[in-house]
N, C-alpha and C positions, 0 to 999 in steps of 0.2 A: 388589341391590347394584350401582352404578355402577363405571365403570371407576373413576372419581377412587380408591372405595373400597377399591379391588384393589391398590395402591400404599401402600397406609397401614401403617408399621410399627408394632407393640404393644410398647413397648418391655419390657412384663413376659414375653410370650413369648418375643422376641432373647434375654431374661436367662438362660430355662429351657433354649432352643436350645446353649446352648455345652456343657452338660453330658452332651447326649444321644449318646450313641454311633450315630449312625447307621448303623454298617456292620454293628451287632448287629438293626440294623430290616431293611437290604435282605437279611442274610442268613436272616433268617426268612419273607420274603415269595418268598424262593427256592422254599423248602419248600412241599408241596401241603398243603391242608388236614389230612390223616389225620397227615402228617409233624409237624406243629406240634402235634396231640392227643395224639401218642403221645410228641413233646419236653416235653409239660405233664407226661402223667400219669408218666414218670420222675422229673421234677421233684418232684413233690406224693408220690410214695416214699421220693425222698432226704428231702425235710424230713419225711415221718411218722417215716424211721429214726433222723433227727436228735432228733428230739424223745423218740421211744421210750431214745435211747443217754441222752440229758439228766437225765431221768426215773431210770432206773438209775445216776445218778453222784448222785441227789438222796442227801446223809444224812439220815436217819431222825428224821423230829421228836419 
């Protein structure tokens, strides 16, 4: 890549860029690796529970 290239704005990336909460990015990149595995695998519990609670509110076909 040339410098010239390094300058080049995407304008469909700029578009995606406004949406991203950035301070949700630096603050995970705080976290040590083990800290962000153990943030997932909470995470991926809460939605099994979610899903288990959904499941039990299903009426009965």
């Amino acid at each position: 890549m040339s410098r010239q290239d390094e300058h080049v704005v995407d304008p469909v990336i700029e578009a995606y860029k406004k949406d991203v909460d950035r301070t949700l990015i630096r603050e995970n990149l705080r976290l040590s690796v083990e800290q962000r595995f153990e943030k997932l695998m909470r995470l991926q519990e809460f939605a099994t529970e979610l899903r288990r609670a959904a499941l039990e509110r299903e009426p009965s076909r």
